[in-house]
C-alpha positions in Angstrom: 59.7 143.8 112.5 57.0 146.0 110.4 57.9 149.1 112.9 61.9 149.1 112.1 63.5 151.6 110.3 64.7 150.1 107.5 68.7 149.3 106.8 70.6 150.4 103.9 69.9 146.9 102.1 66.7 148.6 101.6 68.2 149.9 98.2 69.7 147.2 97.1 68.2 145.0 94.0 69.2 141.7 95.4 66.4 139.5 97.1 68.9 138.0 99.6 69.8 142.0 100.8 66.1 142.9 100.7 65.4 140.0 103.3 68.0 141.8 105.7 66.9 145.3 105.5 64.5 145.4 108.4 66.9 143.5 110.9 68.1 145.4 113.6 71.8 145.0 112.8 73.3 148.1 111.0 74.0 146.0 107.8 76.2 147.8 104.9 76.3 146.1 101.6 79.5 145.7 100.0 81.3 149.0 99.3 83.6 151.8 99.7 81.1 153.7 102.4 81.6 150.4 104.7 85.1 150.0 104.7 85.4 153.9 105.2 83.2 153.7 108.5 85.2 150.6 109.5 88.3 152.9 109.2 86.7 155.9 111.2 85.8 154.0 113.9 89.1 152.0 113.9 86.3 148.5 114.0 86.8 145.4 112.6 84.4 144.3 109.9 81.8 141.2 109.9 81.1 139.7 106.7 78.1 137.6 106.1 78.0 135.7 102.4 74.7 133.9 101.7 72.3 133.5 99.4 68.5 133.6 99.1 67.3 129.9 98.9 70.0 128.7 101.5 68.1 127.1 104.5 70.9 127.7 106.9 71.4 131.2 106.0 67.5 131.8 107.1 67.8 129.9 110.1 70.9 132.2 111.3 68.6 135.1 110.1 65.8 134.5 112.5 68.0 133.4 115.5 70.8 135.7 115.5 70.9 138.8 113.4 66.7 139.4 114.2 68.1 139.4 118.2 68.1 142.9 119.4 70.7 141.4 121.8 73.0 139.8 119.3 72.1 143.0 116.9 73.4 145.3 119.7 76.8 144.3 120.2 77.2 143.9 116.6 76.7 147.4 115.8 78.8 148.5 119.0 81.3 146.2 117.9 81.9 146.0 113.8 80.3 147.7 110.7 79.1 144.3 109.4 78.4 144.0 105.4 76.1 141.3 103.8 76.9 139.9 100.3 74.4 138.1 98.3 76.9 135.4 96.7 75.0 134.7 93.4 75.7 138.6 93.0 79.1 138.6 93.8 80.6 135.0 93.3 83.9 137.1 93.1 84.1 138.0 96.6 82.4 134.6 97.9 85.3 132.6 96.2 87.8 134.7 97.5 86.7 134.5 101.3 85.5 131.0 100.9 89.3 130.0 100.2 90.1 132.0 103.8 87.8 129.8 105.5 88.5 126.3 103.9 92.5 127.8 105.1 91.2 128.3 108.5 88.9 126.0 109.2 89.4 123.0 106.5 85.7 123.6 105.1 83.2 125.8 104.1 79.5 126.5 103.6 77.0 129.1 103.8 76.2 131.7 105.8 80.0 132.1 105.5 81.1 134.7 108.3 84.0 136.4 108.4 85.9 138.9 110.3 88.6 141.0 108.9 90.1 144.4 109.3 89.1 148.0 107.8 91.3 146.7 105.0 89.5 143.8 103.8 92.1 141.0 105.3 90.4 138.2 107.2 91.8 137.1 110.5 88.6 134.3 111.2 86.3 132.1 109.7 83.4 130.5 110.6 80.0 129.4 108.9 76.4 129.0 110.7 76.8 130.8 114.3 73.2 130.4 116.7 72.7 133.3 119.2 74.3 131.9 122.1 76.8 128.8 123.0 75.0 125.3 122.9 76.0 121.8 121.9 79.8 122.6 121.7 79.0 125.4 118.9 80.4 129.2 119.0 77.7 131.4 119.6 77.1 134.8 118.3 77.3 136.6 121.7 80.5 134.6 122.7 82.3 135.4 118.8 81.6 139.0 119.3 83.0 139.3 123.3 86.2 137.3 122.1 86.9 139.3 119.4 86.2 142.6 120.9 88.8 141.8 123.8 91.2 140.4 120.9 90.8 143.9 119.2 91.3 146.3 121.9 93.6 144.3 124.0 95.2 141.9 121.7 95.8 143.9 118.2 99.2 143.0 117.0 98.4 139.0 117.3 94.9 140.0 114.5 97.7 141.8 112.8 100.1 139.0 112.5 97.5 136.5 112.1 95.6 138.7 108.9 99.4 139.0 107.3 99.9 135.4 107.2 96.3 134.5 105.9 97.0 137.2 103.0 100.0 135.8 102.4 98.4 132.3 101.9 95.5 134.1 99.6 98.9 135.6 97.4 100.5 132.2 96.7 100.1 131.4 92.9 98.2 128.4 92.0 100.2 125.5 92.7 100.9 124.6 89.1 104.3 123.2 87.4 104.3 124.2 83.9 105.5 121.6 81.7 104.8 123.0 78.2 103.3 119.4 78.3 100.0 119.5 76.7 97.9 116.6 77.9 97.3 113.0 76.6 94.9 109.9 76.3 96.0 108.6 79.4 94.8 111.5 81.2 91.2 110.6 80.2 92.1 107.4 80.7 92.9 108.1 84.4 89.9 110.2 85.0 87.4 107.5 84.2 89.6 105.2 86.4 89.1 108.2 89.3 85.2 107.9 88.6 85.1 104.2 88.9 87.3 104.0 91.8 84.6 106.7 93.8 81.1 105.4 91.8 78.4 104.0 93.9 76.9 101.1 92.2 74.2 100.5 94.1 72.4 103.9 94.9 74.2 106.2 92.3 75.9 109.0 92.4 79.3 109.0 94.6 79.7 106.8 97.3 78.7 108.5 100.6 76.8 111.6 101.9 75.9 114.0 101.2 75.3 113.2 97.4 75.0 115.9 94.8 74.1 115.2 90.8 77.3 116.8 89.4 75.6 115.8 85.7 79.6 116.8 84.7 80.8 113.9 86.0 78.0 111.9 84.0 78.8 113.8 80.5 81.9 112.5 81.1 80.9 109.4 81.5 78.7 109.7 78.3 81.5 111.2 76.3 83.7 108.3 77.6 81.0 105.4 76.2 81.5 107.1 72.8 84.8 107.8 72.8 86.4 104.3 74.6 83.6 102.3 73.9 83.5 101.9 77.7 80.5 99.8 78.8 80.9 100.1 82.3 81.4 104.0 81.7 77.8 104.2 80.3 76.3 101.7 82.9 77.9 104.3 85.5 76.2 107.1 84.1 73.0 105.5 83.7 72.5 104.2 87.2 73.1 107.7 87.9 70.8 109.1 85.6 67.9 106.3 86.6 68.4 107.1 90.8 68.5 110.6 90.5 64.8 110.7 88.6 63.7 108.2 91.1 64.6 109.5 94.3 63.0 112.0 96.6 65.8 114.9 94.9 63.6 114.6 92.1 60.2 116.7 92.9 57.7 113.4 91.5 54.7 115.9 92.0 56.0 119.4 90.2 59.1 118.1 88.7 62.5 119.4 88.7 65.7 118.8 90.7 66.2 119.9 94.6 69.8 120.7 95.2 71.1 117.6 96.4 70.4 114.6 99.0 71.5 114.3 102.6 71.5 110.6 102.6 73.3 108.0 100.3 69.4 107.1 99.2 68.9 110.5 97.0 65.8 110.3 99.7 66.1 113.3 102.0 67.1 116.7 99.6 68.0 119.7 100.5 64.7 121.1 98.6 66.1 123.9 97.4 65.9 124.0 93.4 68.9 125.9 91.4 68.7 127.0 87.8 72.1 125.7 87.2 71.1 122.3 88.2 68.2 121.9 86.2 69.8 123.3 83.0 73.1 121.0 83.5 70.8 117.9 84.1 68.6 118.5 81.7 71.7 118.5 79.3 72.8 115.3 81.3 69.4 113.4 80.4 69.6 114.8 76.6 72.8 113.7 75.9 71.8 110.5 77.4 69.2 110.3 75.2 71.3 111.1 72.2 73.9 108.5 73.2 71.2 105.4 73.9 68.3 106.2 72.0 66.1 105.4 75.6 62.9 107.4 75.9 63.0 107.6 79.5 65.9 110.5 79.0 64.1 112.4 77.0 61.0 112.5 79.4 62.9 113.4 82.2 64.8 116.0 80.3 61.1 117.4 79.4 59.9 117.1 82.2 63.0 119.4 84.0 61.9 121.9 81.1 58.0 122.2 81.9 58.9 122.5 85.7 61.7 125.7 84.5 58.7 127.1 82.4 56.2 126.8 85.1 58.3 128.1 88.0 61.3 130.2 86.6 60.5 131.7 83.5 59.8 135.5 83.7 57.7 137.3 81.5 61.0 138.4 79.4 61.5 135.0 78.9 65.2 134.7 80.8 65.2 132.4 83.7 65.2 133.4 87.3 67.8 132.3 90.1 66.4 130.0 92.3 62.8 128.8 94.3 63.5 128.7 98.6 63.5 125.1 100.3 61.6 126.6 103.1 57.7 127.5 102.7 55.9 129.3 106.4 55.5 125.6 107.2 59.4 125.1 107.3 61.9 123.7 105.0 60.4 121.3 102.1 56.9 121.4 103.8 55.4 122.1 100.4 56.8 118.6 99.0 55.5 116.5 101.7 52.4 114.8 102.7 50.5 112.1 104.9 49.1 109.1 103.6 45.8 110.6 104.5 46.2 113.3 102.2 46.9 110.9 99.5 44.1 108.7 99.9 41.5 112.1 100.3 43.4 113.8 97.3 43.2 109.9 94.9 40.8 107.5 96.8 41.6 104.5 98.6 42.2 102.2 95.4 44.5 104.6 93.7 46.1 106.0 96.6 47.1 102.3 97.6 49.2 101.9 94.4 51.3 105.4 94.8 52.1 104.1 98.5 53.4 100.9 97.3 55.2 102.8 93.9 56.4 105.8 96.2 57.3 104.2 99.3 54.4 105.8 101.7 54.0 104.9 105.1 51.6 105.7 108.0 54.0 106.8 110.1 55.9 108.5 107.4 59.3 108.6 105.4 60.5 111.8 106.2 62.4 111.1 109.3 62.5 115.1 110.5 58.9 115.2 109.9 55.9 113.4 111.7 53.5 111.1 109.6 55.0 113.3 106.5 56.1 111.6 103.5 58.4 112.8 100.0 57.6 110.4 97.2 60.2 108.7 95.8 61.0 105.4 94.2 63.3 102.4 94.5 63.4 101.3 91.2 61.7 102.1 87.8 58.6 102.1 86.1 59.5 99.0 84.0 60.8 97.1 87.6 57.1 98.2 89.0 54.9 97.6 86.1 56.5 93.5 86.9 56.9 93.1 90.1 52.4 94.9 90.0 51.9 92.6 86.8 51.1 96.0 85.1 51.3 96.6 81.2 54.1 99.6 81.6 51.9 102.5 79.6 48.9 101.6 82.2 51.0 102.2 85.4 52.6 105.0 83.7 49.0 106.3 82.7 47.9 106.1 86.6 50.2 107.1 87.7 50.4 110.8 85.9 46.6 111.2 86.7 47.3 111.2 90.2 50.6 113.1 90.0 47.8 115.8 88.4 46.0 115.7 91.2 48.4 115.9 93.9 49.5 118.8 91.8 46.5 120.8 91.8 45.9 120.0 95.7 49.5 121.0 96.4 49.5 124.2 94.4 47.1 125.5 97.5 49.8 125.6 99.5 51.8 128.8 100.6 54.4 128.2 97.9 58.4 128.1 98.1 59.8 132.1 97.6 61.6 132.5 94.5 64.6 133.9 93.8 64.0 136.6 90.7 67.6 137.3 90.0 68.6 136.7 86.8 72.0 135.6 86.1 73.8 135.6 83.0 75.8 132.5 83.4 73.1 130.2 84.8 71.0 131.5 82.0 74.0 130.9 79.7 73.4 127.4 80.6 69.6 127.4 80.2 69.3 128.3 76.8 72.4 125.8 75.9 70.4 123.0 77.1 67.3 123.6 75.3 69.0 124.4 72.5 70.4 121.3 72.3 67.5 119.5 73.6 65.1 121.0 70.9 67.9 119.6 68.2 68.0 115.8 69.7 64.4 115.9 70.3 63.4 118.1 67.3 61.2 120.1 69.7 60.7 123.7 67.9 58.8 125.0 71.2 61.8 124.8 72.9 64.0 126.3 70.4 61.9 129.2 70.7 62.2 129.2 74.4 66.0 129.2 73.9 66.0 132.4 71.4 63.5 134.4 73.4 66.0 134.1 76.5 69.3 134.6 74.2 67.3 137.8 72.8 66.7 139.1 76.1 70.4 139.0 77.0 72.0 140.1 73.7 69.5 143.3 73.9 69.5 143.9 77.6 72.8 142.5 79.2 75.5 143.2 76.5 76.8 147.1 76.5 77.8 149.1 73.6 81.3 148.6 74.3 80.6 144.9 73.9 80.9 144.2 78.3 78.0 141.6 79.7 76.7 142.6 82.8 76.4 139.5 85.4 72.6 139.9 87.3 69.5 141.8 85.9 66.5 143.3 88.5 64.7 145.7 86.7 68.1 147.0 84.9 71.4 145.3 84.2 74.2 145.2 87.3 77.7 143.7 88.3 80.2 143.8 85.6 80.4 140.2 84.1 82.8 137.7 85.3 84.1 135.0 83.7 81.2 132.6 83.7 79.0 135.1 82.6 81.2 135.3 79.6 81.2 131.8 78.6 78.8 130.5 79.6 76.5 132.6 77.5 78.8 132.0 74.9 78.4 128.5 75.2 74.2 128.9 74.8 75.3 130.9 72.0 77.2 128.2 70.3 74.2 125.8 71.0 71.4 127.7 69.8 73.9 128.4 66.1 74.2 124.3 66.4 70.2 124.1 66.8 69.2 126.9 64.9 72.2 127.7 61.9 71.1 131.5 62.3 74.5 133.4 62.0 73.8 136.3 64.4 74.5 133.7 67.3 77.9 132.2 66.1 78.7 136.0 65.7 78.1 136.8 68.7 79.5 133.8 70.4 82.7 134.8 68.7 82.4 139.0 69.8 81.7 137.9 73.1 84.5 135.4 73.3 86.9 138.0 71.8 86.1 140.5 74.4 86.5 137.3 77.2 89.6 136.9 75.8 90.9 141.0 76.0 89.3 140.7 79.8 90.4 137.6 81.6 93.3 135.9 80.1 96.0 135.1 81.9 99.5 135.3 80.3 100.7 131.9 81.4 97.6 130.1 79.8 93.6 129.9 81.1 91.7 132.5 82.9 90.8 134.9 85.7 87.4 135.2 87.5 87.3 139.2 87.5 88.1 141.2 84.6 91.2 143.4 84.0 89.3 146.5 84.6 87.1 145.8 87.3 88.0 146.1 91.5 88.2 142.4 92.8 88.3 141.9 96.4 91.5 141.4 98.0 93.4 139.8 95.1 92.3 138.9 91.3 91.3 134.8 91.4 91.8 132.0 89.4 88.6 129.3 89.3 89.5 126.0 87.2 88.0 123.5 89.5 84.5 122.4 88.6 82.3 122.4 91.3 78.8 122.8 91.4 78.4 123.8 88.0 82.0 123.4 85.7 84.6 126.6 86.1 84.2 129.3 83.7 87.7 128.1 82.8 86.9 124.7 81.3 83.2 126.0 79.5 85.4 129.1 77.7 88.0 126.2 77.2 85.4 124.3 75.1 83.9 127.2 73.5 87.5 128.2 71.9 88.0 125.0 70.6 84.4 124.6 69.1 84.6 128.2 67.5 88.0 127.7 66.2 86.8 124.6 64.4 83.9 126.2 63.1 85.6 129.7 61.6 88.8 128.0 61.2 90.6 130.7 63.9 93.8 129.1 64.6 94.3 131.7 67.3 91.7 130.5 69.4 93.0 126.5 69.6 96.4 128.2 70.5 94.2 129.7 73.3 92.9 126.4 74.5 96.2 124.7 73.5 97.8 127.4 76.2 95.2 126.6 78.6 95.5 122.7 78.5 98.9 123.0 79.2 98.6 125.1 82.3 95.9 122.6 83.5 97.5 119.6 82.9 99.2 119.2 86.2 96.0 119.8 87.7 94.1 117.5 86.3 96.7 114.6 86.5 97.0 115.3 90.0 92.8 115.7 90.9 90.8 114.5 88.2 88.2 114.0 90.1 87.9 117.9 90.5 88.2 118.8 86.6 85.7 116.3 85.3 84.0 118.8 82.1 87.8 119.8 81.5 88.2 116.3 80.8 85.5 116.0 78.9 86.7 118.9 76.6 89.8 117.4 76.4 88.2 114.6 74.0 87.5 116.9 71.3 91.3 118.2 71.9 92.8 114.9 71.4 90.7 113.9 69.3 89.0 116.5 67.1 86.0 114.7 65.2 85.4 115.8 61.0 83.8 119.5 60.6 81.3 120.4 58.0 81.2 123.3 55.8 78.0 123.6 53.6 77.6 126.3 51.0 74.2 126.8 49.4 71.6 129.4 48.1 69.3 129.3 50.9 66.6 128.9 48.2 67.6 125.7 47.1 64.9 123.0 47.1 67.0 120.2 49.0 68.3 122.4 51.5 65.4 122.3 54.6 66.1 118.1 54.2 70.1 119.0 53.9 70.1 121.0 57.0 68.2 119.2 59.5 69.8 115.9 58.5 73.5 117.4 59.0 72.5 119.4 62.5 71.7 115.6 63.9 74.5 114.0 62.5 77.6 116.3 62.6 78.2 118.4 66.2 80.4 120.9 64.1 78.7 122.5 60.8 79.4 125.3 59.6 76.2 126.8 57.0 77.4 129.5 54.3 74.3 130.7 52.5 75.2 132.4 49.5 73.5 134.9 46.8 71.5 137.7 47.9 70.5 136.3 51.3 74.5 135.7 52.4 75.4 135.9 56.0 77.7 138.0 57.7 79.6 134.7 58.4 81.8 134.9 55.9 83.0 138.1 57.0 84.5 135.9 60.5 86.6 133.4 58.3 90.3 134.1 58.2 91.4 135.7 54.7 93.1 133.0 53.7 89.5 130.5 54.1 87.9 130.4 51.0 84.4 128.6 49.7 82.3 128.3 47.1 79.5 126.2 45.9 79.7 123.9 42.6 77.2 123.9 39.6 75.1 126.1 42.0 74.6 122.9 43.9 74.8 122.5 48.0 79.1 122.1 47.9 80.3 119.9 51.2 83.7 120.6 52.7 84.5 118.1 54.8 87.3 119.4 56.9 89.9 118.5 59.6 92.6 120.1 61.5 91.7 123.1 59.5 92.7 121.1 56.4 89.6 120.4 54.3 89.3 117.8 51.4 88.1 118.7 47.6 84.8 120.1 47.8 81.5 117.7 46.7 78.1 117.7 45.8 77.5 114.5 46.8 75.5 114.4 49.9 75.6 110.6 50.3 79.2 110.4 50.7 79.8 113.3 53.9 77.1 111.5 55.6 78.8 108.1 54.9 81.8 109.9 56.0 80.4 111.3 59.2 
């Protein structure tokens, strides 16, 4: 492979293009100069969408795009094109939608073949070299479609019409005017319960992933409802997830999700995006129950991001590989002899009754190898062993320190060292919030050194966020970029009460909304201004991580509380009543919509607070209103003001009383006589 000339992914800044640029095949990366050659030599055009820590996407690297058989008739037959999906999540969804047409499914590697003109006419996912086992091969793909193109071209032709036509259709949405009600919420939970597993966690079946949505939900359900079984849900989910083998029980941190019903066997990749959104799963849990156990696990998430994906800057990086040289989650696993060398005989044998260990080993595609996990927790161990809890928990750390250290000799896991806007939108929200519930300043400062990296380096004059940074900002933002920063924005203002971040949650929401709106209510992926591939799409589904349309839902509704900007609920007013149908019809599928949807119906008090920020009483004022109200809105006043006020309608007026801290307790953008009395907003709240 050293002797190849390189391809022209050489050039490109993502690590996923980088690991193709010495492969034999003739790869393009997205862009004009591809579809231009596709057009000169009258080819078709194979698409490859993957990503760097996606095990499937190497295995289809080394077996059939590093054969200089396979490589051959590619280049004699398309110009093929590789696309990095985490750098553009635009063209991923739109191509992912022609294969879940086609085929009923999807995954990565997504292939596709399509014309000079960008219109698919076949789908497919993971192809090996040749034909086995009932699966398409590579060699087979490229001979049917060759014969299809040269012999066969008005049958593609047909066929890539009546796909685009499919891609056209408008979402399948009846507008009502109907904006949503209680029973909708109502009917959500019901759609949980209905799916929950209550015996393993999670939702019934395999695979399992977290999707810690589902479980704010469920959280925000307990508070709202008073819904016992809604928090028992979420905590069973919460208590598996940290016990089983997706949770790394030597490093820390969440693998991507679990093969089995168990939350045993992961896929080991680790994602930003799921450790920030668990981490705010586990905090929130924590606020809700009081239980310690959240809070560890949400710290422990936190110290494995700081080890392992933190750059210099501060931001967050994309991603660490599930495969190491010894193949996919070799670095997690190891033989009870390894144990009892790295702990002793008498310590090993407690972690292979705690962690399930066995001779022959756990891990079934793996011989004699073992991934520790747990079947229950350390209060269920520390009785059944007879065990005063803080001794077993002692132990058992001093040996997870050790198994560290002898680990960390390993060839380690690549990483990933993209980094994304919106996944570290949702990184500094949760420690933002965590630093609040767990009045942890360290990880406030964590949160502000990554918000100060993006507000210096990612945001243009013009006010535009740029999606991906490698050395210098790329990809004009898309809608999660957009609001999901916004939404670490609006956490680290709650955390914090420094203005500059509630102004520029608002600036970046107001650009957002001159970018992606949609007329008829919610949002677009791609901005007005920028190419999109094939047609302009429309994400409200939460997935993996929740749709940019329900997080810049939230944030309109939290920032039009705060500044009192009736504009922005009519925003999310419009956008609830587009979804509705939506979510009455899937509410399995719109899950952190839902949960917005609380503070919609049911919009809790808001606190205004104007005070010199001299006054004696105002450190105690402050941090006892950031814990107790999840809307406050600080107005310093005197020489030290904020900019704030300049963001408050014209009409919004405040002022403090006898020079003393003044309270406005306010709803609905109605706020009652203002009061010194501190006693009585906190007896109100």
């Amino acid at each position: 492979m050293a002797e190849r000339k390189p391809n022209r992914l050489i050039h490109e800044k993502s690590p996923y293009l980088r690991q193709h640029a010495f492969q034999p095949v003739d790869w393009y990366p997205w862009g004009e100069e591809a579809f231009t050659q596709a057009r000169l030599l009258d080819r078709p055009i194979f698409l490859s969408i993957g990503y760097s820590t996606c095990h499937w996407c190497h295995v289809m690297a080394e077996e059939t795009f590093e054969n200089e058989e396979i490589a051959q008739l590619m280049n004699e037959t398309f110009v093929s094109i590789k696309v990095d999906r985490e750098e553009r999540p635009d063209i991923d969804h739109t191509y992912m939608e022609v294969a879940q047409i086609l085929t009923g499914s999807g995954g990565w590697p997504l292939s596709i073949v399509m014309t000079p003109e960008g219109i698919p006419f076949f789908a497919g996912t993971y192809f090996p070299p040749y034909s086995r086992f009932g699966i398409l091969g590579m060699k087979d793909l490229i001979l049917r479609i060759r014969h299809l193109w040269t012999r066969e071209r008005r049958r593609i032709e047909e066929s890539s019409r009546e796909i685009f036509a499919l891609l056209a259709r408008p979402p399948v949405i009846t507008q009502d005017a109907m904006l949503p009600d209680v029973t909708l919420l109502h009917k959500t939970l019901e759609a949980l319960r209905a799916v929950s597993d209550r015996e393993w966690g999670g939702l019934k079946g395999a695979p399992k992933f977290p999707l810690p949505q589902n479980i704010l939900f469920l959280l925000r359900a307990f508070q709202e409802f008073r819904d016992l079984e809604a928090l028992a849900i979420a905590e069973e989910t919460l208590q598996a997830l940290r016990n089983g083998g997706i949770f790394d029980q030597v490093g820390f941190g969440f693998h991507r999700y679990s093969t089995d019903v168990y939350w045993l066997l992961p896929h080991f990749e680790k994602m930003l995006y799921d450790q920030a959104l668990l981490a705010l799963a586990y905090t929130e849990a924590f606020a809700v129950t009081g239980k310690k156990i959240y809070r560890e696990v949400a710290e422990e998430v936190f110290t494995y991001v700081e080890m392992n994906l933190t750059s210099p800057e501060g931001a967050f990086y994309a991603a660490e590989d599930a495969d190491s040289p010894e193949g996919e989650g070799a670095f997690y696993l190891f033989t009870v002899e390894e144990i009892r060398k790295v702990l002793g005989e008498n310590h090993a044998r407690l972690f292979e009754r705690v962690f399930s260990l066995r001779e022959e080993g756990n891990f079934p595609h793996s011989r004699r190898k073992n991934i520790l996990y747990r079947r229950r927790g350390l209060t269920e161990w520390a009785e059944e062993l007879d065990f005063p809890e803080e001794k077993l928990k002692t132990l058992l750390e001093e040996g997870r320190k050790k198994l560290f250290t002898y680990r960390a000799q390993r060839p380690h896991p690549s990483r990933d060292e993209k980094i994304l806007t919106d996944w570290n939108g949702l990184m500094i929200g949760a420690l933002a919030r965590a630093s609040l519930h767990f009045q942890n300043e360290g990880f406030l400062l964590r949160a502000k050194k990554a918000a100060h990296f993006f507000l210096e380096k990612m945001i243009d004059e013009s006010g535009q966020v740029f999606h991906l940074f490698m050395g210098e900002p790329a990809v004009s933002g898309y809608l999660d970029d957009y609001a999901f920063l916004t939404f670490g924005l609006l956490e680290l203002y709650r955390a914090s009460l420094e203005g500059k971040y509630l102004q520029k949650a608002l600036r970046i929401t107001e650009k957002m909304l001159d970018r992606f709106s949609d007329p008829e209510g919610g949002f677009f992926f791609t901005a007005s201004d920028t190419q999109t591939p094939l047609l302009r799409p429309q994400v409200f589904h939460d997935g993996a991580i929740p749709s940019g349309n329900s997080v810049a839902v939230e944030n309109c509704l939290r920032l039009s509380q705060l500044l009192f900007r009736v504009d922005l609920q009519r925003v999310a007013f419009r956008a609830f009543a587009r979804l509705r149908p939506l979510l009455a019809g899937n509410p399995l599928g719109y899950c952190y919509l839902a949960k917005t949807m609380f503070s919609f119906l049911q919009p809790g008090s808001h606190v205004v607070l104007v005070a010199s920020p001299d006054h004696p009483e105002l450190p105690t004022i402050l941090q006892t209103l950031k814990r107790k109200s999840s809307s406050f809105l600080f107005l310093p006043e005197g020489d030290r003001a904020s900019s704030l006020w300049e963001l408050l309608p014209e009409d919004v007026h405040f002022r403090s009383l006898f020079g003393k801290p003044t309270f406005y307790l306010c709803k609905n953008f109605t706020c009652e006589e203002p009061t010194t009395d501190f006693s009585y907003i906190l007896a109100r709240l």
